[in-house]
DSSP file (Angstrom, degrees, kcal/mol; ACC not computed):
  #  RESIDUE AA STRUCTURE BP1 BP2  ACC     N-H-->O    O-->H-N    N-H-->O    O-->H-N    TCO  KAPPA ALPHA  PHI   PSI    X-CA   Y-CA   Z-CA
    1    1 A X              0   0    0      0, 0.0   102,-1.8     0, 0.0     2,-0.3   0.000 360.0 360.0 360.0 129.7    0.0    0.0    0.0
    2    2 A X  E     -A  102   0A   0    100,-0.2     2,-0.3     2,-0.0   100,-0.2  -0.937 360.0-155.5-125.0 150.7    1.4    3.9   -0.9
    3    3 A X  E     -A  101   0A   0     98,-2.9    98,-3.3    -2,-0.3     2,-0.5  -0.955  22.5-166.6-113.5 134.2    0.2    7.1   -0.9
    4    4 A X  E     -A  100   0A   0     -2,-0.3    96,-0.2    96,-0.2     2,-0.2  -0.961  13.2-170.4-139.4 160.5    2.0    9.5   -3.2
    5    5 A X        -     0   0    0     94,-2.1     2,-0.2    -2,-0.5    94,-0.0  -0.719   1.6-176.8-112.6 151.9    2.3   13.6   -3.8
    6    6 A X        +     0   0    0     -2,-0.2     2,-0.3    92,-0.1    92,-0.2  -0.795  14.2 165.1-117.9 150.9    4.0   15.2   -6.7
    7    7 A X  E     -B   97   0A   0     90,-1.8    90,-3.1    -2,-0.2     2,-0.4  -0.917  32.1-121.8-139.9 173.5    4.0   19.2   -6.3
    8    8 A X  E     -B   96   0A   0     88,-0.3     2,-0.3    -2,-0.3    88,-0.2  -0.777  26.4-160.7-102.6 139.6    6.5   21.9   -8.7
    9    9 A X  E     -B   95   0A   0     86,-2.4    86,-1.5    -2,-0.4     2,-1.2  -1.000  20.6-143.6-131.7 155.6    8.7   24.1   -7.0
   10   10 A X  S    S+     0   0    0     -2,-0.3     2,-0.3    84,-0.2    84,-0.2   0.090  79.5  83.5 -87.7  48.3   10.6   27.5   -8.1
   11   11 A X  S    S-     0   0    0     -2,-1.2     2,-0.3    84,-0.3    -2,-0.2  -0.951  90.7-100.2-140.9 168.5   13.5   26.8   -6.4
   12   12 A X     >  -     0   0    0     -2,-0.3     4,-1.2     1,-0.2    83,-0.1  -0.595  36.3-119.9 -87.9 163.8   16.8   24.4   -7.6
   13   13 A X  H  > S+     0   0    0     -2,-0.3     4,-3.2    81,-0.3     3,-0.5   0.904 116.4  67.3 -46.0 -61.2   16.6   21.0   -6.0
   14   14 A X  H >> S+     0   0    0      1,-0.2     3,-1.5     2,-0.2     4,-1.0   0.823 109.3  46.4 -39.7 -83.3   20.1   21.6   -4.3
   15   15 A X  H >> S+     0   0    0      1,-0.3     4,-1.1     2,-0.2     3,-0.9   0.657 108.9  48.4   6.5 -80.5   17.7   24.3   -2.5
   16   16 A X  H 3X S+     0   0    0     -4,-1.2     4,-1.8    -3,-0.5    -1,-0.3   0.897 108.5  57.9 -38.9 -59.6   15.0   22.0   -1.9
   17   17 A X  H <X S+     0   0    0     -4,-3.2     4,-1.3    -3,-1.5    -2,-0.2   0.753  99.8  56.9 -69.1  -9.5   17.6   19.3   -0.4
   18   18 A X  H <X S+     0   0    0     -4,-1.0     4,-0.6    -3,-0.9    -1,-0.2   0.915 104.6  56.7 -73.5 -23.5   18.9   21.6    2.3
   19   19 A X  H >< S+     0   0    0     -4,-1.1     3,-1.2     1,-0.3    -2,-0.2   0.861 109.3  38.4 -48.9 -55.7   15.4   21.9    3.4
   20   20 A X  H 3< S+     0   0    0     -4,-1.8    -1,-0.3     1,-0.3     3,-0.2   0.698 114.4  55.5-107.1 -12.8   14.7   18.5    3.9
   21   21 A X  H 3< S+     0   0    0     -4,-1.3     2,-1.2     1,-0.2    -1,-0.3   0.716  95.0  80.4 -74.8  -3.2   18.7   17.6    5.6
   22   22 A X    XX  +     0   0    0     -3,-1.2     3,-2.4    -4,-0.6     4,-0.5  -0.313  62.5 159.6 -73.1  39.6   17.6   20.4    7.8
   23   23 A X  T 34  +     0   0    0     -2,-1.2     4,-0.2     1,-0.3    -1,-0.2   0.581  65.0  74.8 -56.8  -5.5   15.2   18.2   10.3
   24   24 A X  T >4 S+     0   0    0      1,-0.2     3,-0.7    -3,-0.1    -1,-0.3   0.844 103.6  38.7 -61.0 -40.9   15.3   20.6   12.9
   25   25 A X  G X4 S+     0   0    0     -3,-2.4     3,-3.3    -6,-0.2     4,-0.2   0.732  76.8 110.6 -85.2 -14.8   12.8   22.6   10.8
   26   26 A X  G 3X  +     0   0    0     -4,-0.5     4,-3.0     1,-0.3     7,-0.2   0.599  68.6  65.0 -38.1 -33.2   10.7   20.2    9.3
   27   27 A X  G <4 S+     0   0    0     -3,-0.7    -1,-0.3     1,-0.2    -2,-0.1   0.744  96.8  66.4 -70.2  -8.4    7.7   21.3   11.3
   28   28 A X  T <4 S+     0   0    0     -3,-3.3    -1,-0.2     1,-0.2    -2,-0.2   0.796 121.9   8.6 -58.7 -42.8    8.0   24.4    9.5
   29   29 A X  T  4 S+     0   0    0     -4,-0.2     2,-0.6    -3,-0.2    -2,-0.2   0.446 112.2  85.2-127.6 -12.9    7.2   23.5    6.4
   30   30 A X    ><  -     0   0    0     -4,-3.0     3,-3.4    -5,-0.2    -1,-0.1  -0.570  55.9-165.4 -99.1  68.4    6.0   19.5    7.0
   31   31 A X  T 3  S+     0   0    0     -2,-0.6    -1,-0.2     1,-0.3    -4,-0.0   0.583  89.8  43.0 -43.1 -34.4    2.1   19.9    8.0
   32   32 A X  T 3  S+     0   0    0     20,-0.1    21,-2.8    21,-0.1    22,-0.4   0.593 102.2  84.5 -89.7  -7.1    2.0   16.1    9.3
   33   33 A X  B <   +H   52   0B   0     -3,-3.4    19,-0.2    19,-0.3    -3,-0.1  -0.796  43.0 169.4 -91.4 101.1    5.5   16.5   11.2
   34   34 A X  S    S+     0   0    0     17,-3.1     2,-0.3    -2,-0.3    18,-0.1   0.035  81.9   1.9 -88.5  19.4    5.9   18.2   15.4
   35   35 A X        +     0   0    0     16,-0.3    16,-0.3   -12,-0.0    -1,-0.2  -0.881  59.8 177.9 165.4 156.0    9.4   17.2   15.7
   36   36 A X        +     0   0    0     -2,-0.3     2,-0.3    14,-0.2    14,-0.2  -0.533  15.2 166.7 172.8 109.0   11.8   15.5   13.6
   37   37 A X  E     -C   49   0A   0     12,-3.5    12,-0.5    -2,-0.2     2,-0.3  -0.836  11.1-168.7-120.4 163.8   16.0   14.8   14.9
   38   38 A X  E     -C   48   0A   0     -2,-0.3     2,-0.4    10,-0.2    10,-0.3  -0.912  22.8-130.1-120.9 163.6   18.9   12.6   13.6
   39   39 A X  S    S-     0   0    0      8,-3.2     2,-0.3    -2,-0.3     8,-0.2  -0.585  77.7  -5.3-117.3  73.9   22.2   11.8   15.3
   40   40 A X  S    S-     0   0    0     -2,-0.4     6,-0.1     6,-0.1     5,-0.0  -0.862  98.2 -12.0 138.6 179.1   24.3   12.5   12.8
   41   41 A X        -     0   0    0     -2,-0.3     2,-1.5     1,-0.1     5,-0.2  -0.057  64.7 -96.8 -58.8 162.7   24.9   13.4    9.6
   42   42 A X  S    S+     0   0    0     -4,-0.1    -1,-0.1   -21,-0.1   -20,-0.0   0.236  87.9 109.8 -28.5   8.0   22.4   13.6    6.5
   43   43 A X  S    S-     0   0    0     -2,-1.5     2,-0.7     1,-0.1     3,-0.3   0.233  77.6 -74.6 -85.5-166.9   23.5   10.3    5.4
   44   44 A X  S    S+     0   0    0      1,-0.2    19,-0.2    21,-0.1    -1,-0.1  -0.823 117.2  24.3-118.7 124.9   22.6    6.8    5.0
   45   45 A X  S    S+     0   0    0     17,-1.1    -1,-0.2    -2,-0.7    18,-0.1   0.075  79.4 142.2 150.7 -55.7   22.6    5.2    7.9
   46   46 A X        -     0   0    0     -3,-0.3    16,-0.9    -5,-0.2     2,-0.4  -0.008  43.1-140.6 -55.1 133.4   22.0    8.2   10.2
   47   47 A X  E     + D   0  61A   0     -8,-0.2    -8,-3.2    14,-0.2     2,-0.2  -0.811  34.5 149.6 -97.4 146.4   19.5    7.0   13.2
   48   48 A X  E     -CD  38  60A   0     12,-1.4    12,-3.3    -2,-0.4     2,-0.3  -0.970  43.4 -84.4-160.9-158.1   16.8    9.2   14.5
   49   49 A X  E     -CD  37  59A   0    -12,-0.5   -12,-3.5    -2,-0.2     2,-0.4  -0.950  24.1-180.0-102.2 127.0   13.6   10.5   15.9
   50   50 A X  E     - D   0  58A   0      8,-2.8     8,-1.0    -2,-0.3     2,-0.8  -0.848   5.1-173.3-110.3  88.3   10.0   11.3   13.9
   51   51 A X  E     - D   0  57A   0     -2,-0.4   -17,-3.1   -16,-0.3   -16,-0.3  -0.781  12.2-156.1-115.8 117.2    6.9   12.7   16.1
   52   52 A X  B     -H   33   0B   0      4,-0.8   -19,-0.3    -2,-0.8   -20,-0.1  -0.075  24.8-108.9 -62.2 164.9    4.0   12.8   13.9
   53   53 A X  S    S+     0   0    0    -21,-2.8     2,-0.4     1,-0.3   -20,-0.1   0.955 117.9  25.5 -47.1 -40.9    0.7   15.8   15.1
   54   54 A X  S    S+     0   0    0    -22,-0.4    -1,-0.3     2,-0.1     2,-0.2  -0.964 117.0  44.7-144.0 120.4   -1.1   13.0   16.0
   55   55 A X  S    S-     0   0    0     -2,-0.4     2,-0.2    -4,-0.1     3,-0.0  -0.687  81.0 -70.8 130.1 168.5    0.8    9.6   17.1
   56   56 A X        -     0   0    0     -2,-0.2    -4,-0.8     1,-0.1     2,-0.3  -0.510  59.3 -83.0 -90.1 151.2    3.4    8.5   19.1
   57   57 A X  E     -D   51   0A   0     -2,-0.2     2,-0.2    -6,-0.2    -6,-0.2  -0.691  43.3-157.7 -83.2 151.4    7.2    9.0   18.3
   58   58 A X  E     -D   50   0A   0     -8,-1.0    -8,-2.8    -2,-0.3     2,-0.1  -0.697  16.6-125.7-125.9 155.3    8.7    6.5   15.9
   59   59 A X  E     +D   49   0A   0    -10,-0.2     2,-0.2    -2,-0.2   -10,-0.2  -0.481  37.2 179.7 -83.9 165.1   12.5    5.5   15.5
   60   60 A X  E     -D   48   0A   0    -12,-3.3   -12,-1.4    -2,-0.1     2,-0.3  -0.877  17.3-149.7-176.0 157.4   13.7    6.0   11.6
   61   61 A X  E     -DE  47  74A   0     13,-1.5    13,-2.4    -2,-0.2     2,-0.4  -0.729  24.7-111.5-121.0 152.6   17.0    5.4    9.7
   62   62 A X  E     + E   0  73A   0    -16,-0.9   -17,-1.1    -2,-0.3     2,-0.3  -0.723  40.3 177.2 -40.4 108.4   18.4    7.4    6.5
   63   63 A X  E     + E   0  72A   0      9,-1.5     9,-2.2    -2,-0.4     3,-0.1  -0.992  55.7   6.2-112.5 142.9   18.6    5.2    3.1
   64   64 A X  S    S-     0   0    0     -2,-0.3     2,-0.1     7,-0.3     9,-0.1   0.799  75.0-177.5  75.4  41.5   19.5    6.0   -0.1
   65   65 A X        +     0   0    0      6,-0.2    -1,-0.2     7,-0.1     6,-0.2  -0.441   9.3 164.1 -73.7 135.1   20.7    9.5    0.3
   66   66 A X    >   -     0   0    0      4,-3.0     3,-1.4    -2,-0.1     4,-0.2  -0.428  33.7-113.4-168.6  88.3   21.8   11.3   -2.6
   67   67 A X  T 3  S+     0   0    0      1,-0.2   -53,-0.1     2,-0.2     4,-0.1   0.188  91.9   5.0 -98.4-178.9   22.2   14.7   -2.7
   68   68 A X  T 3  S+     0   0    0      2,-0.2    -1,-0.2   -55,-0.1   -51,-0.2   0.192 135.3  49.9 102.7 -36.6   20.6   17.2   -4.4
   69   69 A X  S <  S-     0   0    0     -3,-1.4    19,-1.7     1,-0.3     2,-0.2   0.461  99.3  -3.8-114.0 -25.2   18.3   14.1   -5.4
   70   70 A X  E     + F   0  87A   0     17,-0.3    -4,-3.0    -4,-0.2    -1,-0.3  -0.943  36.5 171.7 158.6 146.3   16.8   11.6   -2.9
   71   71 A X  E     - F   0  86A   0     15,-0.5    15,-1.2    -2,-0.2     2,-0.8  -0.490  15.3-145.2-169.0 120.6   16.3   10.1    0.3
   72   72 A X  E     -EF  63  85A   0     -9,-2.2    -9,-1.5    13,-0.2     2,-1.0  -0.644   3.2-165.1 -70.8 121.6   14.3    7.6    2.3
   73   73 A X  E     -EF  62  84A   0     11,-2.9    11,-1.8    -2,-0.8     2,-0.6  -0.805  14.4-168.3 -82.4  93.2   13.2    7.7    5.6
   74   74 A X  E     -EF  61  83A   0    -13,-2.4   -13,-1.5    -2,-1.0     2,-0.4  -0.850  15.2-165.4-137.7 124.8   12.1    4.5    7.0
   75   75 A X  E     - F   0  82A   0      7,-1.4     7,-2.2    -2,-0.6     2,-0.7  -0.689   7.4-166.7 -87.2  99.7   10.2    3.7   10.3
   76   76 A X  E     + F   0  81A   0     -2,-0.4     5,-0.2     5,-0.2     2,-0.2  -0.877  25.5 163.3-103.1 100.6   10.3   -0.5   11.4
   77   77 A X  E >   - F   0  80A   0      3,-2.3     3,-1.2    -2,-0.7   -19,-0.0  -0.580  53.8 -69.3-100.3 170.4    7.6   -0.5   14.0
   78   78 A X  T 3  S-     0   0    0      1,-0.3    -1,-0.1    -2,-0.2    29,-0.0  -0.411 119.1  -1.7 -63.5 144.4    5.9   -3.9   15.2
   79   79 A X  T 3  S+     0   0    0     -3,-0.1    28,-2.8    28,-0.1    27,-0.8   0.429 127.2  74.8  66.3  -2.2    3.6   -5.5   12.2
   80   80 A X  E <   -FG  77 105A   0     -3,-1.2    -3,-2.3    25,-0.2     2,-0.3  -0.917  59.2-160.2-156.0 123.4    4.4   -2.5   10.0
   81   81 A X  E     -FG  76 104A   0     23,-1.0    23,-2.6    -2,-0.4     2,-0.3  -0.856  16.2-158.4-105.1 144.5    7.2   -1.0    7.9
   82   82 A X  E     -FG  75 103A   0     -7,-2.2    -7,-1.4    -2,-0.3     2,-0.5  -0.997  11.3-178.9-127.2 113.0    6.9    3.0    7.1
   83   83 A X  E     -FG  74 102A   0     19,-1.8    19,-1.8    -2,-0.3     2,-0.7  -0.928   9.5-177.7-121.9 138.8    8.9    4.1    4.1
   84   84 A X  E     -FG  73 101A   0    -11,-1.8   -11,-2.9    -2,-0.5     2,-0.4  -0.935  10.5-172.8-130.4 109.3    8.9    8.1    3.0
   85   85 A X  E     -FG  72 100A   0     15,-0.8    15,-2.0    -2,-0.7     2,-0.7  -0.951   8.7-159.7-108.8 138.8   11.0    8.3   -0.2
   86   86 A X  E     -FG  71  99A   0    -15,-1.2   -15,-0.5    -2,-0.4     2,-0.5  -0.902  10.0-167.7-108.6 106.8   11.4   11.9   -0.9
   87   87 A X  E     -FG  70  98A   0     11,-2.4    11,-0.9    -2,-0.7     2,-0.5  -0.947   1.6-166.3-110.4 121.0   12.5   12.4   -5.2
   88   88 A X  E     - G   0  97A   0    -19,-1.7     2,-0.6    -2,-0.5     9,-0.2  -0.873   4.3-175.0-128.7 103.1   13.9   15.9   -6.6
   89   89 A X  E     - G   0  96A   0      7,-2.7     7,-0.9    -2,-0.5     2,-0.1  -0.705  28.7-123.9-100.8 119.6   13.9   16.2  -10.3
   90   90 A X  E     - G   0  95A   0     -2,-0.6     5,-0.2     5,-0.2     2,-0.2  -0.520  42.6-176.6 -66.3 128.3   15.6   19.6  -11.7
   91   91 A X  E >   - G   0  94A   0      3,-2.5     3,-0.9   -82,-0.2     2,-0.6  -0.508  37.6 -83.3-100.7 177.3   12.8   21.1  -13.9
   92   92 A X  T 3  S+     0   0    0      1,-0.2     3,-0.1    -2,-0.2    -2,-0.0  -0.868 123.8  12.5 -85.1 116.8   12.3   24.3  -16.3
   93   93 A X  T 3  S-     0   0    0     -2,-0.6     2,-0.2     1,-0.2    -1,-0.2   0.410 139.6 -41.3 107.5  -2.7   11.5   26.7  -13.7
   94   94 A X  E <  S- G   0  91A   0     -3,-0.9    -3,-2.5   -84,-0.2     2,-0.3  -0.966  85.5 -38.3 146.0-166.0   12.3   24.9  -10.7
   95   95 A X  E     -BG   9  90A   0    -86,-1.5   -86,-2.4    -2,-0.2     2,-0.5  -0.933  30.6-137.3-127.3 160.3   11.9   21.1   -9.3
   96   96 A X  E     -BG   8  89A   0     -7,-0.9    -7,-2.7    -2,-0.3   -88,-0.3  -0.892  28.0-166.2-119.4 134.4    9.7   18.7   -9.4
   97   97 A X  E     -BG   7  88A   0    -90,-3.1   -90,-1.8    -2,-0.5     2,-0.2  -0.883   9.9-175.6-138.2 156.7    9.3   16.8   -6.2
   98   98 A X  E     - G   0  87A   0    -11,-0.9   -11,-2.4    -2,-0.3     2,-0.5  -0.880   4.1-173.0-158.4 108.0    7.7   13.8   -5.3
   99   99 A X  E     + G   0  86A   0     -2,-0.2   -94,-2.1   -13,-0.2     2,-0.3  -0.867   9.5 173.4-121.1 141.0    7.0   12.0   -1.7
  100  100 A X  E     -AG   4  85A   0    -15,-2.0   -15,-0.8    -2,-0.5     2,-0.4  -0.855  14.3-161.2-121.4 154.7    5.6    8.4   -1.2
  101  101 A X  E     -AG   3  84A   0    -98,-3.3   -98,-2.9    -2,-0.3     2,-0.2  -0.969  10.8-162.7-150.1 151.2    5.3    6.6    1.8
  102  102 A X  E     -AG   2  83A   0    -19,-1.8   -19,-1.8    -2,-0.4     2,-0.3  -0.742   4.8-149.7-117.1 165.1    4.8    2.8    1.5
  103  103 A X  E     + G   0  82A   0   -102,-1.8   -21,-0.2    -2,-0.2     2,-0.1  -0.952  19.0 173.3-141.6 137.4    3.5    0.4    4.3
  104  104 A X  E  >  + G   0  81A   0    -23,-2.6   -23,-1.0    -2,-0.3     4,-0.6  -0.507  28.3  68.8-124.1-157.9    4.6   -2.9    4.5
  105  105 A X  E  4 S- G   0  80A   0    -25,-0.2     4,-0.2     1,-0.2   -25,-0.2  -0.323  86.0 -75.2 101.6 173.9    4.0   -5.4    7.0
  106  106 A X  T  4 S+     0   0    0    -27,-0.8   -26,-0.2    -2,-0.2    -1,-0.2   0.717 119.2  58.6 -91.5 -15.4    1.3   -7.6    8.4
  107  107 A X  T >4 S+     0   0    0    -28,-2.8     3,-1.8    -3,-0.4   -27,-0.2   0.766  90.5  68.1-100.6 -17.1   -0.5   -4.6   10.5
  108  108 A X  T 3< S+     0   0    0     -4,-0.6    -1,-0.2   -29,-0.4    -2,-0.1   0.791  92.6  54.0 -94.1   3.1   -1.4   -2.0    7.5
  109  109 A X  T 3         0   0    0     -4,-0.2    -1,-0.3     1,-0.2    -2,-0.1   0.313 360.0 360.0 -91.8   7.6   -4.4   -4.2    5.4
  110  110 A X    <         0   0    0     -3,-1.8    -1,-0.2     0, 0.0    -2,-0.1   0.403 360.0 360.0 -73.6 360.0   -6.0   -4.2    9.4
């Protein structure tokens, strides 16, 4: 199961990716997002913290960073895997962005 976004933005991607290694700020601009830490760099790998408006905080690891481009985010809670891949395509005007989250697991067709 996914949900996925695309929106346009006027700004270059590099732009767009400081935003989103910038987790301190996330609530700023990331409606569904209060909080949001890692302990360490922007990389893949990096452990942190995710506290949704509504919900408990969840642990979640860095994959597939590449920046300027891409990143995953992914949440292994019991019965359920959460994955938020974040895609940033340079466009005429701007970038084209694109965020999914997948659920995998036994708990998200309950």
């Amino acid at each position: 199961m996914h949900v996925e976004a695309r929106t346009h933005v006027q700004a270059d991607p590099d732009i767009v990716f400081a935003l989103y290694a910038d987790l301190e700020r996330w609530h700023t601009w990331y409606p569904d997002t209060a909080a949001a830490s890692i302990d360490g760099p922007f990389a893949d790998g990096t452990r942190g913290r995710l506290r949704p408006t509504r919900g408990r905080e969840v642990p979640m690891e860095l994959e597939q960073v590449v920046p300027g481009r891409s990143f995953t985010a992914v949440s292994r809670l019991p019965g359920f895997t959460m994955r938020f891949l974040h895609l940033l395509r340079a466009a005429p005007e701007g970038t084209e962005v694109l965020h999914r989250v997948e659920f995998s697991g036994w708990l998200p067709p309950v």
